[in-house]
C-alpha positions in Angstrom: -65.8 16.0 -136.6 -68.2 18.9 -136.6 -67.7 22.2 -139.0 -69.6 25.4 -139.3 -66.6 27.6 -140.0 -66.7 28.4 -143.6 -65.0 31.1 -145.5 -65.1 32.2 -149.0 -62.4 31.0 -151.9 -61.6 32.6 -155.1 -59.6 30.0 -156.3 -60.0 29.9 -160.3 -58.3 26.9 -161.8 -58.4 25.0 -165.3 -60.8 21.7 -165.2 -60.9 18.9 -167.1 -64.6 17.6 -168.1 -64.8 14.0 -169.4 -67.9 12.0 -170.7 -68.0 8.2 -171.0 -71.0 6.6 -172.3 -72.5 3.9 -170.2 -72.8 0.1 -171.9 -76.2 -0.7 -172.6 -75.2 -4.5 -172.3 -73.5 -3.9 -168.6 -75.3 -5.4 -165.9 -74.8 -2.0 -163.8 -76.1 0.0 -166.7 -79.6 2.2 -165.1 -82.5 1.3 -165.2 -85.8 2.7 -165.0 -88.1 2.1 -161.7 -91.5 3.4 -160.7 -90.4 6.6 -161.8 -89.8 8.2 -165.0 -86.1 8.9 -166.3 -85.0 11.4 -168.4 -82.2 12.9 -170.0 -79.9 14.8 -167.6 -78.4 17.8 -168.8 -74.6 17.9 -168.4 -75.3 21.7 -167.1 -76.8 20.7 -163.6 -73.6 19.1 -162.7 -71.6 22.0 -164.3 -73.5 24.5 -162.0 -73.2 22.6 -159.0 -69.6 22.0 -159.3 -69.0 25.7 -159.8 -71.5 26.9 -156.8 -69.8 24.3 -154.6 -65.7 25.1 -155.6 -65.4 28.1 -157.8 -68.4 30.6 -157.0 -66.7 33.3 -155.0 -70.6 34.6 -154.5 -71.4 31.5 -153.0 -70.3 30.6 -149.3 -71.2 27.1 -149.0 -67.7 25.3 -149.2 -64.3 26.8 -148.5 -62.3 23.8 -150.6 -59.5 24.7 -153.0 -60.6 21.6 -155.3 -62.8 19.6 -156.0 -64.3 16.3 -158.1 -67.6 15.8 -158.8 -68.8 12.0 -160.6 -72.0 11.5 -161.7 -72.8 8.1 -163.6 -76.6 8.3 -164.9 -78.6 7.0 -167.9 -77.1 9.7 -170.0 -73.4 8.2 -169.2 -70.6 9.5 -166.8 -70.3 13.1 -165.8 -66.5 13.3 -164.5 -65.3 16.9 -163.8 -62.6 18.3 -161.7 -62.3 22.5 -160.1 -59.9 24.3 -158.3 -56.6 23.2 -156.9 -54.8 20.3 -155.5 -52.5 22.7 -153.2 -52.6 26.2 -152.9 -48.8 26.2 -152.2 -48.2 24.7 -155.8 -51.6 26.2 -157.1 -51.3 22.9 -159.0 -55.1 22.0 -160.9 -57.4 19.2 -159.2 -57.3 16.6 -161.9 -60.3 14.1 -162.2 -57.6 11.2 -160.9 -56.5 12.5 -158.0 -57.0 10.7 -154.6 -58.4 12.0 -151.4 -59.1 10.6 -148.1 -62.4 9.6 -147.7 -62.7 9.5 -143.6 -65.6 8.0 -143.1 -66.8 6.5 -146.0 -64.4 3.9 -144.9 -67.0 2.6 -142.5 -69.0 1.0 -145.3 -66.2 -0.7 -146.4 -65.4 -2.4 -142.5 -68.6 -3.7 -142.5 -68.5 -5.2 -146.2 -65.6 -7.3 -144.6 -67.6 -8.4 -141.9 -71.0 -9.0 -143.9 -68.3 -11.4 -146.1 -66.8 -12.9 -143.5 -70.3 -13.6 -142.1 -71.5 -15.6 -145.5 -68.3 -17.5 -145.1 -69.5 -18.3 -141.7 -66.5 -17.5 -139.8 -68.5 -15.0 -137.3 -72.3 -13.7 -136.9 -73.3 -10.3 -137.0 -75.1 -11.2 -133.9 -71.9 -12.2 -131.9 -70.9 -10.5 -128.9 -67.9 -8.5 -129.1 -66.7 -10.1 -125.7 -66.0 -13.6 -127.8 -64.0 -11.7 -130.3 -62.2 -9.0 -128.0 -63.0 -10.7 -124.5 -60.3 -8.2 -123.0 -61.4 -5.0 -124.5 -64.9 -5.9 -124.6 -64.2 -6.3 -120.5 -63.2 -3.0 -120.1 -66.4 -1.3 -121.5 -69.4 -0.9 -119.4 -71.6 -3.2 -120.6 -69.4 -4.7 -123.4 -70.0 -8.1 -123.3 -73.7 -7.4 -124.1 -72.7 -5.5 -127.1 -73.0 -7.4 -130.9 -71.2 -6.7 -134.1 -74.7 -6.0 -135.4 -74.7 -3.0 -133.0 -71.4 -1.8 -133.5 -72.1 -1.6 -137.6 -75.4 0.2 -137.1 -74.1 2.9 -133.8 -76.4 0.9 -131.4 -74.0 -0.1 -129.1 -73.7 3.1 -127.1 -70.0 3.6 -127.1 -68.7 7.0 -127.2 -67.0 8.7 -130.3 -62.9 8.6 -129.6 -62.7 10.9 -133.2 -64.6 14.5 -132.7 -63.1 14.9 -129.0 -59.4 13.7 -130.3 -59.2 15.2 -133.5 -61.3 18.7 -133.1 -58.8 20.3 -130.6 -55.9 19.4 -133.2 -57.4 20.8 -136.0 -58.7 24.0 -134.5 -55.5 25.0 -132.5 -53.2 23.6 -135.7 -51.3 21.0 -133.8 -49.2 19.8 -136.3 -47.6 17.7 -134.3 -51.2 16.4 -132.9 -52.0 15.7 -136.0 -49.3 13.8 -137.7 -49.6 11.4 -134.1 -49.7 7.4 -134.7 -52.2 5.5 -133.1 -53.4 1.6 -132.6 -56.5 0.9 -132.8 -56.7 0.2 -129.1 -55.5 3.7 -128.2 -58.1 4.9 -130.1 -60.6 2.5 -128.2 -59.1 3.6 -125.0 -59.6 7.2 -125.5 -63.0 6.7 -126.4 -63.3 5.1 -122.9 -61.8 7.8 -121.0 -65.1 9.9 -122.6 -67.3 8.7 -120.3 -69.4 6.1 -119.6 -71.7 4.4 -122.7 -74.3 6.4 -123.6 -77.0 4.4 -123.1 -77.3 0.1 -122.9 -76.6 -1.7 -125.6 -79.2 -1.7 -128.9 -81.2 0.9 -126.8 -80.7 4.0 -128.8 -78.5 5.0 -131.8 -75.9 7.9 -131.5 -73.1 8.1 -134.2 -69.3 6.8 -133.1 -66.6 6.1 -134.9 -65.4 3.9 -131.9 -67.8 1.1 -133.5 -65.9 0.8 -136.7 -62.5 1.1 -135.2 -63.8 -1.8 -132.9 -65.0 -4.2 -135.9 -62.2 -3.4 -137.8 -60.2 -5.1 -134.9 -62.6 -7.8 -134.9 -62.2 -8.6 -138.6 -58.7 -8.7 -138.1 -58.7 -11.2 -135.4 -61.2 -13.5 -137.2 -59.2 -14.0 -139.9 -55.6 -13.3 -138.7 -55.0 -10.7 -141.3 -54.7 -7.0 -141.4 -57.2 -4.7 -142.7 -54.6 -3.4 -145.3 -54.6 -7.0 -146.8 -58.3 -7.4 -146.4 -59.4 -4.1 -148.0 -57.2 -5.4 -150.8 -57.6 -8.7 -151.3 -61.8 -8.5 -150.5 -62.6 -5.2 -152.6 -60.0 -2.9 -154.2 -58.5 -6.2 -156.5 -61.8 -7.9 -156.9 -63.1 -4.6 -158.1 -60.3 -3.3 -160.0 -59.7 -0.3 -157.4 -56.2 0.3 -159.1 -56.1 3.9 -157.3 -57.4 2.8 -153.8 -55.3 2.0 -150.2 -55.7 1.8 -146.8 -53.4 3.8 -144.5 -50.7 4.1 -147.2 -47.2 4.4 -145.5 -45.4 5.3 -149.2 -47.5 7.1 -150.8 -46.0 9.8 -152.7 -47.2 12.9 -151.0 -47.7 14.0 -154.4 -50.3 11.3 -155.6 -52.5 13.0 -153.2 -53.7 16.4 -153.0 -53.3 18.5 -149.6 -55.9 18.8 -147.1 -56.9 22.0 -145.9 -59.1 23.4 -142.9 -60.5 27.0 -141.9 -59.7 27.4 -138.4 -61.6 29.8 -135.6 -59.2 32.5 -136.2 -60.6 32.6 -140.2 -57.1 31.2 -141.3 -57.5 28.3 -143.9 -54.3 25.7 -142.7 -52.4 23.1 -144.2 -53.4 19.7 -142.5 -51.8 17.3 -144.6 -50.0 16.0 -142.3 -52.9 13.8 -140.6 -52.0 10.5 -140.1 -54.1 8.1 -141.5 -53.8 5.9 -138.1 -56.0 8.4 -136.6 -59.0 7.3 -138.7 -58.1 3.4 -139.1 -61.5 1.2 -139.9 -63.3 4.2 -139.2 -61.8 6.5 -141.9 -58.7 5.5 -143.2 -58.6 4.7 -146.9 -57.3 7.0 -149.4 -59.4 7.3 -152.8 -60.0 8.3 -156.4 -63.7 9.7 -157.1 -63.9 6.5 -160.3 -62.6 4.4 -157.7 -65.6 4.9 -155.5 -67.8 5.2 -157.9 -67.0 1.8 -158.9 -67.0 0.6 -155.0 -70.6 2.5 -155.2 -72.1 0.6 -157.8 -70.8 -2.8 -157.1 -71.9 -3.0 -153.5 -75.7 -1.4 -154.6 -75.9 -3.9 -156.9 -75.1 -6.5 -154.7 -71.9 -7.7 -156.4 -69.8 -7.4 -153.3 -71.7 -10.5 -151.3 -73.0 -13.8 -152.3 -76.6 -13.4 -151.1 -79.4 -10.7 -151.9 -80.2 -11.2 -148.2 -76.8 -9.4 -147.5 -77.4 -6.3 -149.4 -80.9 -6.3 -147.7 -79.1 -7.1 -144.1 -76.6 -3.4 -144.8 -79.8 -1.5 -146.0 -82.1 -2.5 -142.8 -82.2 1.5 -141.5 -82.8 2.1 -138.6 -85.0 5.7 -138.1 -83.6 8.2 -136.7 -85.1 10.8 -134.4 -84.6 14.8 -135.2 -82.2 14.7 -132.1 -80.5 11.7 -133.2 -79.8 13.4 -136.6 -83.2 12.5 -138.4 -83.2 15.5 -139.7 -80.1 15.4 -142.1 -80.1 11.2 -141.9 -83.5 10.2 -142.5 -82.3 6.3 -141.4 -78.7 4.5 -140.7 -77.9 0.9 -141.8 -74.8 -0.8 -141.5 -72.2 1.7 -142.3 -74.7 3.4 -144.7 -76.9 6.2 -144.6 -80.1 7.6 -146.2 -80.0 10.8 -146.5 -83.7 12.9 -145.9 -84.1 14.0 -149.0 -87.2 15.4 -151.0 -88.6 13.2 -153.7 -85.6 11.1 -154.0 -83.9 8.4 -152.3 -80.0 8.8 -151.6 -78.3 5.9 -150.1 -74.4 6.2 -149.4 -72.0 7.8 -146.9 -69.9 10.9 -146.0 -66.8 10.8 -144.8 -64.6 13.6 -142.8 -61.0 14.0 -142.3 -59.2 16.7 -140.7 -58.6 17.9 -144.6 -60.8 16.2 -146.4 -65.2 16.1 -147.0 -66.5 13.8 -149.5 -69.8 11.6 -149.9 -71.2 9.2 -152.3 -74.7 8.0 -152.5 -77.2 6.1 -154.7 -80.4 7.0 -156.1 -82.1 4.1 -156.8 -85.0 5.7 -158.8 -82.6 6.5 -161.4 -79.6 4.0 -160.6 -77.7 7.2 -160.9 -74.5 6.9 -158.7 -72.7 10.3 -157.2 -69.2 11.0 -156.2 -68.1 14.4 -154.4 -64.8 14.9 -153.5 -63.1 17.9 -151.6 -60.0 18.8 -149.9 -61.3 20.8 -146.9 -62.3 19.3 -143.9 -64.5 22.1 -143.2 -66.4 21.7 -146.2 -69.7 20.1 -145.3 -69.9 18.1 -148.5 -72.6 15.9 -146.9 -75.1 18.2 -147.5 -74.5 17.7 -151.3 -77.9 15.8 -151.9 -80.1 18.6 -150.6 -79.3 20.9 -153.1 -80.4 18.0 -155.5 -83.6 18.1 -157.1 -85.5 14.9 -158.3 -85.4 16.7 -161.8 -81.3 16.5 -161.5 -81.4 13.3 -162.3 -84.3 13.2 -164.6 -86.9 11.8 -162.4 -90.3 13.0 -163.2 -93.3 12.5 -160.6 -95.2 9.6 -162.1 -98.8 9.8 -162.6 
């Protein structure tokens, strides 16, 4: 989904700061690279949560709440701002979950990349011997590889934006709280048009892709993605406070989801259902949750080869039309951001109600976690007002 409507909050809420130190024995704890690492001064964070949630001077984000994580060499920066509802006025707390829409596209392909070293599928398959009746119905779909669909090669067009946008901006509760399979989302991608271009040709974003692998996984291994996500990733890395598509939540265990539509009115969209983001968005997270999910798959702890890790992180370069401009390269379900004198490898994800991103900054093996309940909030943009000195990097030489 797009946003560029943002209004002003004055939202002034309690927070909650917490500071863990960092095991110098841990095998994720940072390390120096080529650069230089220095202290970071608690402060920057401090500043940035308060320009992003509680600065009524400063436009950038219309969220009621927020979390901001930042694990560096100085230890763990864990600070919450604002509120979890403005009905309740009740304060974010560091431990509350959001949905994290599109980050769960890293997550899909994880699956995949595993399911690859077992050797139960290629990356290179086509779709058509997974989904041979789907895969029929797409121009050109037989050509198309799982490889593709994980780096938005395949030419597909987005279901999400054109579904969801209308909802959102006209308030259609009822739109909103819809249920869909995964191939009614497929099929109303299809009913966009044509592909965009042949298969591996270009590269245009599409959540299509992931809700397409995500059915693939599921076939390979005859499971659902609620059992995979669990079994694969939130047990083997202790992701207590993580879940796909929860049906029982308590609607209290997550905070509410809020959007500013056209007419300037800041609505209530908490009623999203989940099914509308599937593989492409649906998982429901804690900010130490992802920061954990964060470190383990940059770190390579989530596959059994180095060769996997380098397979996710092969970017493909964008153009400034394609998005080169914001996303200086896409992976497989993972993004490097095009920022100045600093790598930042991760995701963003989008909901109706919800913005967050995470990303990795390898020079400093500093991990980040934003998380936001607005879905016009364009938390993405979090790393470019990062400066290399944020995270103590000083030029070398």
């Amino acid at each position: 989904m797009q946003q560029d409507r943002l209004r002003i909050l004055t939202l002034m809420a309690a927070c909650l700061v917490v500071f863990v130190p960092l095991s110098a024995t841990s095998d994720d704890s940072p390390q120096a690279t080529a650069a230089t690492v220095t202290g970071v001064e608690f402060p920057v964070w401090d500043s940035q949560l308060t320009a992003w949630i509680n600065d009524p001077a400063d436009t950038r984000c219309d969220a009621p709440g927020g979390v901001l994580l930042v694990d560096s060499a100085s230890g763990r920066y864990l600070r919450g701002a604002g509120v979890a509802s403005l009905e309740s006025q009740r304060a974010i707390d560091v431990n509350d979950r959001f949905e994290i829409g599109s980050n769960t596209k890293s997550f899909t392909v994880v699956l995949a990349l595993q399911l690859q070293e077992a050797g139960l599928l290629s990356m290179d398959d086509p779709l058509g011997k997974w989904l041979p009746e789907l895969a029929a119905k797409i121009p050109g779909g037989e050509q198309v590889t799982l490889r593709q669909l994980a780096g938005n090669r395949s030419g597909i067009r987005d279901y999400a934006d054109p579904l969801m946008q209308p909802l959102v901006d006209n308030n259609d509760q009822d739109g909103l709280a819809k249920e869909y399979a995964p191939s009614d989302l497929v099929e109303y991608a299809l009913g966009q048009g044509a592909p965009s271009f042949e298969p591996g040709n270009s590269w245009q974003y599409s959540s299509t892709n992931f809700i397409l692998l995500g059915m693939v996984v599921e076939t390979v291994t005859g499971k659902q993605l609620t059992e995979l996500y669990q079994e694969r990733i939130f047990d083997v890395l202790g992701m207590a406070d993580s879940f796909y598509r929860p049906a029982s939540l308590p609607k209290d265990e997550v905070v509410n989801g809020y959007y500013t539509i056209p007419d300037g009115r800041i609505v209530d969209v908490t009623a999203w259902n989940l099914t509308q983001g599937g593989a492409a968005g649906g998982i429901i997270s804690t900010a130490a949750d992802m920061a954990r999910y964060a470190g383990a798959l940059m770190h390579g702890k989530l596959f059994q080869k180095n060769a996997t890790l380098e397979e996710m992180t092969g970017f493909t370069t964008l153009t400034i039309e394609q998005g080169g401009g914001f996303f200086a390269g896409y992976g497989l379900g993972l993004i490097s951001y095009a920022t100045n004198g600093f790598h930042a490898i991760g995701h963003s994800g989008q909901t109706p109600g919800f913005q967050t991103i995470w990303f990795y900054v390898p020079e400093a093996d500093s991990i980040v976690v934003f998380m936001t309940n607005s879905g016009s909030c364009p938390a993405g943009f979090l790393p470019f007002s990062l400066s290399p000195a944020d995270f103590g990097i000083m030029a070398s030489g």
